[in-house]
N, C-alpha and C positions, 0 to 999 in steps of 0.2 A: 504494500500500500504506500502511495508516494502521494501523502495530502500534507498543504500547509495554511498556515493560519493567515485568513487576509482581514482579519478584524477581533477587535480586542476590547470589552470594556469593564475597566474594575468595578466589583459588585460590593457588597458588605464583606465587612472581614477579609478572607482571602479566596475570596471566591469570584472567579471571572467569567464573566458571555465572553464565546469563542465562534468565531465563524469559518468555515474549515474551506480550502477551493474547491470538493464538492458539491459545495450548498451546506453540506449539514451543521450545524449550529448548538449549543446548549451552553448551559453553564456548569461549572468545575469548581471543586472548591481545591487547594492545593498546600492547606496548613501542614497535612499529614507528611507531605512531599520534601518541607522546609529544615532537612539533616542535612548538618556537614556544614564544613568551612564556607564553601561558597554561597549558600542558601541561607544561613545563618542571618545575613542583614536582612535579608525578605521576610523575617519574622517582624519587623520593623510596621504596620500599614501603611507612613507616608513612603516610607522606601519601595514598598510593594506596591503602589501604585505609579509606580514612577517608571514601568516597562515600556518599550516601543514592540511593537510587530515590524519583526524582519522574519518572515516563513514561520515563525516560531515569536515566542514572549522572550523580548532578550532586555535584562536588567545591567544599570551603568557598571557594575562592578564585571559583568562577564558570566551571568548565570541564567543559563536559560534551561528549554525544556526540551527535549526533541517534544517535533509536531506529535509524530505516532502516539507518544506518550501522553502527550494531552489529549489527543481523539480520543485514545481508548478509553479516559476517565466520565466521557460524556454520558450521561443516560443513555439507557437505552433507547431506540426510537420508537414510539407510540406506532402498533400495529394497526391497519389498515381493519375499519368495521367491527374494532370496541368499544364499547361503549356502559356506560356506568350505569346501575340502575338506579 
């Protein structure tokens, strides 16, 4: 799978809407994600919100995400003719 992120917007917390170049879209939350020296400042919210989209969420210091890695975090996508009673 070769998808990358062409839209980005910080949500509450550390949770981001992500828009993928197949269309697909949702939001992620990525606090669990935030180990290690590099990730460490992104426990930070105004740091955290301070990402650009370049194919991927990449942060001033050098810490980003692979895309794949953020697709797979998406929801599932709502199936075709369920519906709630």
């Amino acid at each position: 799978m070769n998808v990358t992120v062409t839209e980005a917007k910080a949500l509450a917390g550390h949770q981001v809407w992500l828009r993928f170049s197949d269309g697909r879209e949702g939001e992620v939350d990525l606090v669990d994600a935030l180990s290690g020296p590099v990730f460490e400042p992104l426990r930070d919210l105004d740091y955290f919100r301070r990402f650009v989209v370049d194919e991927t969420l990449v942060w001033p210091n050098g810490a980003d995400f692979a895309p794949e890695f953020l697709y797979e975090r998406l929801p599932a996508p709502a199936t075709a003719g369920t519906r709630s009673a």
